[in-house]
C-alpha positions as CSV (number, residue, x, y, z in Angstrom):
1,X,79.6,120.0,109.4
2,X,80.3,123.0,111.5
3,X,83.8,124.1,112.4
4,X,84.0,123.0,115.9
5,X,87.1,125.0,117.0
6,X,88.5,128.4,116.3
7,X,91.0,128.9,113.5
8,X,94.9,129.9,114.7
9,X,93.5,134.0,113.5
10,X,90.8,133.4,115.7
11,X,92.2,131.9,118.6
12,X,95.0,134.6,119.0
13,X,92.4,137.1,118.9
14,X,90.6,135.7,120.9
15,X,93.4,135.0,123.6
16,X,94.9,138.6,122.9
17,X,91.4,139.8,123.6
18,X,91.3,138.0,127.2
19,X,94.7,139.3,128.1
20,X,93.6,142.6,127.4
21,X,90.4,143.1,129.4
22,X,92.1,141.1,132.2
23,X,95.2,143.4,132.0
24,X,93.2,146.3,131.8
25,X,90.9,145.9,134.6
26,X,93.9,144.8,137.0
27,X,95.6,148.0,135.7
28,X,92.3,149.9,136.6
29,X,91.8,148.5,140.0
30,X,95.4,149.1,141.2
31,X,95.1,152.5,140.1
32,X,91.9,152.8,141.4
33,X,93.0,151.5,144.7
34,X,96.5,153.4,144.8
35,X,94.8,156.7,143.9
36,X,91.7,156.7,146.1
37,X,91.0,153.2,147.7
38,X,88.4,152.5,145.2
39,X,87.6,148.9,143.5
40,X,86.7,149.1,140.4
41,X,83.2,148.0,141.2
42,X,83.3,150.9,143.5
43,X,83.8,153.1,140.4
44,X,81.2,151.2,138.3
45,X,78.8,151.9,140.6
46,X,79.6,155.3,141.9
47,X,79.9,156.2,137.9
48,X,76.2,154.9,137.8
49,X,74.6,156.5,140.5
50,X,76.4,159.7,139.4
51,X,75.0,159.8,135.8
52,X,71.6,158.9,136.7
53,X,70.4,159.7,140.2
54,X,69.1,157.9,143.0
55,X,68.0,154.3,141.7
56,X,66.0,151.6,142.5
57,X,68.5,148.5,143.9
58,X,67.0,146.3,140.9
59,X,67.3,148.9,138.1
60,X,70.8,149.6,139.3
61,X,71.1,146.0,139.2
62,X,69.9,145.7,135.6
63,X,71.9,148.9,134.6
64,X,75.4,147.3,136.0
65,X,74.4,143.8,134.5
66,X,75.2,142.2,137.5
67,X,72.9,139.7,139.6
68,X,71.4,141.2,142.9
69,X,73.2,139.3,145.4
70,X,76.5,140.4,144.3
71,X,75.3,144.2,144.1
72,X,73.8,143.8,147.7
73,X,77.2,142.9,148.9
74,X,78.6,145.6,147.3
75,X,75.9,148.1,148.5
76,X,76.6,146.9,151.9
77,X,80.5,147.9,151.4
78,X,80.5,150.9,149.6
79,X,77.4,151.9,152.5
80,X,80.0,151.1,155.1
81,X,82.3,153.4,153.6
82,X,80.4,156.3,153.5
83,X,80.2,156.1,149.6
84,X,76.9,155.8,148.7
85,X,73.4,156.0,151.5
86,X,70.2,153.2,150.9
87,X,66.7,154.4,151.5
88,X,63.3,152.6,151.8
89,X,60.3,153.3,149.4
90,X,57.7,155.2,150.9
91,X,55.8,153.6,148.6
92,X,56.6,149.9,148.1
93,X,58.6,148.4,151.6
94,X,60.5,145.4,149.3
95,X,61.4,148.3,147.3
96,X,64.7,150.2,148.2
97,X,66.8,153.3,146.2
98,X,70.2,153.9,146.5
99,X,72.4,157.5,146.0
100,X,75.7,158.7,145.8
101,X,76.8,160.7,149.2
102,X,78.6,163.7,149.6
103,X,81.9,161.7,149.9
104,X,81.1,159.4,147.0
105,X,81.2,162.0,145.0
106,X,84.1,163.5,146.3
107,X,85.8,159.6,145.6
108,X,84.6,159.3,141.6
109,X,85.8,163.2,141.2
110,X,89.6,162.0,142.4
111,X,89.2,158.9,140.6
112,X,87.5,160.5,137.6
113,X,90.6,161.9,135.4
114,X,93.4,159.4,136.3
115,X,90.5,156.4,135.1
116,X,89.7,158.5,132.0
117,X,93.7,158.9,131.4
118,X,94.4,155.0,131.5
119,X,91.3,154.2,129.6
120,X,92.1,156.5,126.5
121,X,95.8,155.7,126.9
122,X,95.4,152.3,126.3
123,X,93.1,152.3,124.0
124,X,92.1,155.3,122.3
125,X,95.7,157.6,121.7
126,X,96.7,155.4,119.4
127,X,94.1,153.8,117.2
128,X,93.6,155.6,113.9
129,X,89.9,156.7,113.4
130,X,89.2,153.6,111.3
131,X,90.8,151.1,113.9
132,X,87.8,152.5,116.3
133,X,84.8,152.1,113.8
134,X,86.2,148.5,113.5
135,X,86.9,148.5,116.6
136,X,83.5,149.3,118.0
137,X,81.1,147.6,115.2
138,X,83.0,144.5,116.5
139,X,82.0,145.0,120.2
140,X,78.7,146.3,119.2
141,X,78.0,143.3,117.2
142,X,79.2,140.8,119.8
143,X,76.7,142.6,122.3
144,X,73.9,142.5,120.8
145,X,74.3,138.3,120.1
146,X,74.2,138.5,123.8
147,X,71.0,140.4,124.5
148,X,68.3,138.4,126.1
């Protein structure tokens, strides 16, 4: 028979692991919010848009992994902010794009280095080299279980 629970190794990685993505993205979205007025799904998807262009509101879905009705309400904010501008298909009228603005740009370049900073000092600064290849065949791994 199958073990049905986690060992004690297991389950305090496993709870060390929750307190440290929670921790990390409340750390992220006060310093998000305290350096530009930014959620962190603002940065998500103004670090999107910024990498690969204007995008269809379903690919941009697909690339966030989020469900469409949360990115609409998010569109709708960020839109209302200035952050980001929604056009209509010429070609296809259900089909809509999304792109960065002038002043969402602006936002993710403020945002851009303090994030980075947080990010590396938390994680990165002090790992040794083989603490990371660990580190990342262990989320890679985990990731690809998930895929559809």
């Amino acid at each position: 028979m199958a073990q049905r629970w986690l060992t004690e190794d297991q389950q305090r990685i496993w709870r060390n692991y929750l307190a440290l993505t929670g921790r990390l993205q409340i750390a992220m979205n006060r310093q998000l919010q305290a350096r530009c007025g930014l959620s962190l799904a603002d940065y998500e998807v103004l670090v999107t848009l910024a990498e690969s262009g204007p995008m269809r509101i379903l690919e941009l879905a697909a690339a966030l992994d989020w469900e469409q009705s949360r990115l609409s309400h998010q569109l709708a904010r960020m839109r209302g902010r200035g952050l980001l501008e929604r056009r209509d298909s010429e070609h296809d009228r259900r089909g809509a794009s999304v792109e960065i603005t002038a002043a969402g740009r602006d936002a993710l370049a403020t945002a851009a280095p303090d994030h980075v900073a947080l990010v590396r000092s938390v994680l990165f600064d002090a790992a040794t080299p083989a603490q990371l290849r660990g580190f990342d065949d262990v989320v890679v791994a985990a990731l690809k279980r998930l895929e559809p």
